[in-house]
C-alpha positions in Angstrom: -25.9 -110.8 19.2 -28.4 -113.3 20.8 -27.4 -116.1 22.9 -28.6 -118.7 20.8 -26.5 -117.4 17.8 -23.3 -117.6 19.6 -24.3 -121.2 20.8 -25.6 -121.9 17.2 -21.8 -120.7 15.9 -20.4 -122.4 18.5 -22.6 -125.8 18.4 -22.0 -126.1 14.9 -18.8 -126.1 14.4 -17.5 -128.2 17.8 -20.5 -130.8 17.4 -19.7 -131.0 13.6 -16.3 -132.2 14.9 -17.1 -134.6 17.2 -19.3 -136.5 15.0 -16.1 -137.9 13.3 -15.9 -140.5 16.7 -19.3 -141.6 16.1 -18.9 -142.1 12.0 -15.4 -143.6 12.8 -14.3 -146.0 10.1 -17.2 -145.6 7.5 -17.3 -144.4 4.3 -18.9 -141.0 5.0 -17.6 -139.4 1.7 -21.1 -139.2 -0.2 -22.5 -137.9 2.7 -19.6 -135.0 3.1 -20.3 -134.0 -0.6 -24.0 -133.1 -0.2 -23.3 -131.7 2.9 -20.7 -129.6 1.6 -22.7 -129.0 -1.7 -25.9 -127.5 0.2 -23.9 -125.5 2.9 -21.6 -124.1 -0.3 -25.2 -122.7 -2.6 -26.0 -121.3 0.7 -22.9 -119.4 1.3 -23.0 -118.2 -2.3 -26.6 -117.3 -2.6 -26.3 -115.3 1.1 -23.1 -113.5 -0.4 -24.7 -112.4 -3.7 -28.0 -112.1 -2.4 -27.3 -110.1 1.1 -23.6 -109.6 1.7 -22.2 -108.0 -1.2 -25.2 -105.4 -1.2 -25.3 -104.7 2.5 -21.4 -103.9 1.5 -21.9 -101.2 -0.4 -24.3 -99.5 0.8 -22.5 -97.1 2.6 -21.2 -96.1 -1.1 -17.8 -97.2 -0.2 -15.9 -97.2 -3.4 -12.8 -99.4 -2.1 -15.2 -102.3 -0.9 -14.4 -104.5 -4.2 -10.7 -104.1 -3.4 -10.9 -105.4 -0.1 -13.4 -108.6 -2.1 -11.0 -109.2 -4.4 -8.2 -109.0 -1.2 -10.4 -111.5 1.0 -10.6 -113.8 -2.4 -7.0 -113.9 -2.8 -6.0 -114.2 1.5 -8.2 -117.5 1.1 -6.2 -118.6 -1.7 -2.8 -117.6 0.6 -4.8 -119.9 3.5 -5.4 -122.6 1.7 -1.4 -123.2 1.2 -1.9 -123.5 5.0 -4.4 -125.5 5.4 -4.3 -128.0 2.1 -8.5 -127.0 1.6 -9.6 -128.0 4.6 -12.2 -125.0 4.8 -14.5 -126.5 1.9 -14.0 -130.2 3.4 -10.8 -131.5 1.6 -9.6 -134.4 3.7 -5.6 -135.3 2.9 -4.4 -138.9 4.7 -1.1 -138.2 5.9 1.9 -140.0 3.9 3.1 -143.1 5.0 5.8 -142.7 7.9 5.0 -139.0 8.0 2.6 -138.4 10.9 3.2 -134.7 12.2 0.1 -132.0 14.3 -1.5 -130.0 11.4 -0.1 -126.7 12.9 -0.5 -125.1 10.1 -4.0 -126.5 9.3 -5.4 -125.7 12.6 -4.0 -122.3 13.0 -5.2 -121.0 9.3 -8.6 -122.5 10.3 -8.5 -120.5 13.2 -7.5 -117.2 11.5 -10.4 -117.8 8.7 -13.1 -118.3 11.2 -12.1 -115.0 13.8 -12.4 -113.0 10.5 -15.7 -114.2 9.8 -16.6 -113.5 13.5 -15.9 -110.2 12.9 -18.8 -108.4 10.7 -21.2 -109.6 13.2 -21.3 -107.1 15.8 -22.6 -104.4 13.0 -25.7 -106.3 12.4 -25.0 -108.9 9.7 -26.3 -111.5 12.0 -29.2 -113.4 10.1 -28.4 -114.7 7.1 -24.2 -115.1 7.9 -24.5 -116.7 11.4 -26.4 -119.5 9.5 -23.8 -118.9 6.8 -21.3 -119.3 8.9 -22.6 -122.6 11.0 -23.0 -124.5 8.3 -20.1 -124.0 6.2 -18.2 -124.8 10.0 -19.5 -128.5 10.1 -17.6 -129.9 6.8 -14.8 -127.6 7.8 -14.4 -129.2 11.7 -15.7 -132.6 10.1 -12.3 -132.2 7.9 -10.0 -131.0 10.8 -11.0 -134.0 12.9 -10.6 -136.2 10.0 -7.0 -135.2 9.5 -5.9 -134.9 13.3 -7.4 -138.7 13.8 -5.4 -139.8 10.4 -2.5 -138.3 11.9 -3.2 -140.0 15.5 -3.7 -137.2 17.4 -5.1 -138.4 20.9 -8.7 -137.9 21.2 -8.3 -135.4 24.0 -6.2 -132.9 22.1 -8.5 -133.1 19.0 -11.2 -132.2 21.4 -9.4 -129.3 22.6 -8.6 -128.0 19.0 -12.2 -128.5 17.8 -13.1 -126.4 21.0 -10.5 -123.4 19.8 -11.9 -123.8 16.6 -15.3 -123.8 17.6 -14.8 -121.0 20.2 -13.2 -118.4 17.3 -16.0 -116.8 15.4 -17.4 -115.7 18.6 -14.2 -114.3 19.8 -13.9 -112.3 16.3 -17.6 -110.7 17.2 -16.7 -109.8 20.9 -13.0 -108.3 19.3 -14.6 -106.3 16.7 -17.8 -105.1 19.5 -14.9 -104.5 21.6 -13.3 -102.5 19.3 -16.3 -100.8 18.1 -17.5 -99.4 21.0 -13.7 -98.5 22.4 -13.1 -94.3 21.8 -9.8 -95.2 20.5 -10.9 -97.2 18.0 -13.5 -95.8 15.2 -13.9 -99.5 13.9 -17.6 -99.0 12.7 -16.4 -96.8 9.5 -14.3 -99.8 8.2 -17.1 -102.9 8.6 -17.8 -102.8 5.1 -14.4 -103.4 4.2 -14.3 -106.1 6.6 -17.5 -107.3 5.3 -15.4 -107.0 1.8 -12.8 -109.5 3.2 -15.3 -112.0 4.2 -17.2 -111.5 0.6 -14.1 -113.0 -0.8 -13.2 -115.6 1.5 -17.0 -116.6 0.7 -17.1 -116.4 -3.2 -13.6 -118.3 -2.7 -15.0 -121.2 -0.9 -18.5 -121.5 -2.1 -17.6 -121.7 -5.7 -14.9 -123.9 -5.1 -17.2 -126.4 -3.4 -19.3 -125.8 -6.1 -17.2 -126.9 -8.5 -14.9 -129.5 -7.1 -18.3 -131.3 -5.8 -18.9 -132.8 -9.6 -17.4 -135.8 -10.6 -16.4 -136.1 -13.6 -18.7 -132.9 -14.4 -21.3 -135.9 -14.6 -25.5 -134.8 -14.0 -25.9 -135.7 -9.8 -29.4 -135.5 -9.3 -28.8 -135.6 -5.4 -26.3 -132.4 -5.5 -28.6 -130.8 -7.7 -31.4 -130.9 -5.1 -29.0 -130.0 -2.1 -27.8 -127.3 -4.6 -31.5 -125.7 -5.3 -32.3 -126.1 -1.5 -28.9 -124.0 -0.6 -30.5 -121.6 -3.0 -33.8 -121.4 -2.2 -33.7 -120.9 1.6 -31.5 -117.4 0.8 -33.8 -116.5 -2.0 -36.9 -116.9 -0.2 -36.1 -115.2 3.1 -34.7 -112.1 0.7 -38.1 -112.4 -1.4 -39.9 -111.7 2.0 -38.0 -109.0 3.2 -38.8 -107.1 0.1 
């Protein structure tokens, strides 16, 4: 992997945090929606469009068990960390101001697994994936440590772990994948399955949670045919 894609996984998702001091105290929830609209068509059109056949094209039959396993471990994560991943910002109840542990550390988890299919070659289309789905998702996490009045300085230092994880989840698996011990390259598709799920999990839920009221949104609809079209025209070149 290039230098600039670990900087770009890295950048987005630390930076994506951090911009939470400088939007402090306005109404940025418009704003959050189209973001997370576009980077959710993106994810969804990269997974159908790239992922999922990459996956099987080592004729793997098991690769849409370990899909349907990554869907339902994002569902399991999500009891963690209360939807963070596609955005969800929850204001702590009054009187009941407690470190989101749990939040942080699910967060964590999700983003090392996506790390992970990256150091067999899934690097174009998924690091982008991956950046951009990180900025609503770091955006979120600072929102909900500065709600719950984390000091500054320690929300710094989780965006950084946050920030710092899909890169440790490619050097683990490159580790591994070059080790003698470890034969790690035979099972990157069903890692790649995991991550599959996890995606179609959190793009369509974006997807559809981004409506409200179901009601016609010009502005998502754009954001939603850009998200699409970027995937779809760098796969239409590549035939």
């Amino acid at each position: 992997m290039r230098v600039w894609q670990l900087l770009l996984l890295f950048g987005c998702a630390f930076l994506g945090g951090m911009s939470i001091f400088l939007l402090k105290g306005k109404d940025n929830t418009k704003l959050l929606k189209l973001v997370l609209s576009f980077s959710g068509a993106f994810l969804f059109a990269i997974t159908v469009l790239h992922l999922i056949p990459d996956a099987y094209h080592g004729n793997d039959n098991l690769v849409g068990v370990f899909i349907l396993g990554g869907f339902l471990f994002q569902i399991v994560l999500e009891q963690f960390s209360d939807g963070v991943e596609h955005g969800h910002i929850h204001k702590p109840h009054a009187g009941h101001v407690v470190f989101p542990f749990a939040i942080l550390i699910s967060l964590c988890l999700h983003a090392f697994l996506e790390g992970m299919p990256l150091a067999q070659g899934y690097q174009n289309q998924l690091v982008f994936g991956i950046a951009l789905h990180h900025i609503p998702a770091s955006f979120a996490l600072a929102s909900v440590m500065l709600a719950n009045k984390v000091t500054k300085n320690k929300i710094i230092a989780c965006l950084f772990l946050f920030a710092i994880m899909a890169p440790v989840g490619y050097f683990f698996s490159d580790t591994l994948s070059h080790s003698t011990v470890w034969n790690l390259q035979q099972y990157f598709n069903r890692i790649m399955g995991i991550v599959i799920g996890i995606f179609l999990h959190i793009s369509t839920t974006i997807l559809f949670e981004s409506s409200e009221g179901h009601r016609f949104n010009l502005k998502k609809m754009v954001v939603v045919l850009l998200g699409i079209s970027i995937p779809l025209i760098g796969f239409l070149i590549e035939l």
